[in-house]
Phi, psi and omega in degrees: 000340179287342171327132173270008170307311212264348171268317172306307173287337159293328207263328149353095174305313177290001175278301198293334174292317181296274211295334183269337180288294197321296194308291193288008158263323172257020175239002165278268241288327203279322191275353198279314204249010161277310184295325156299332188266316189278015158285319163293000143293315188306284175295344163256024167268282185293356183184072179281319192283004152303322205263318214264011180306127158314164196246346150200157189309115170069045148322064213276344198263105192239168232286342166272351147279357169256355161323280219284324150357263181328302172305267168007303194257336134321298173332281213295309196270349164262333171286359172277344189269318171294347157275359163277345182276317193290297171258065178231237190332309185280333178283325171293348182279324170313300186328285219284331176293342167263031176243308160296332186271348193287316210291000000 
């Protein structure tokens, strides 16, 4: 760790840019499907019989199940959104810090 490669790429201005666009991207993307998920705990501690509602007249299927569906399905599709960020935006910022650090 003492490598001065690894002292060039700390010091790096595009190291410190990478790491706060990443972190803050994966701590928005991280509260978008905790705060979805744990509100559907939430309701379904204080209010199941919200959740246990038919989603239509003489249903078996009732309405918390296309909720946690959906919460599911947000999950999967922000993680396609951070892989699009890593590898686009965030990888070209590597790309130019390890390039800039060789020299």
């Amino acid at each position: 760790m003492s490598d001065p490669v690894y002292q060039r790429v700390r010091q790096n201005p595009k190291f410190q840019a990478l790491v706060q666009k990443r972190g803050r991207l994966a701590l928005v993307l991280s509260l978008i499907v905790l705060v979805s998920y744990y509100a559907l705990m939430m309701a379904v501690a204080f209010a199941p019989d919200a959740l246990r509602t038919p989603v239509g007249q003489g249903s078996a299927i009732s309405i918390g199940f296309p909720i946690a569906a959906v919460i599911i399905v947000i999950s999967w599709l922000l993680t396609g959104v951070y892989s699009y960020f890593a590898n686009g935006e965030f990888e070209d910022l590597n790309n130019q810090i390890v390039a800039e650090s060789e020299r």
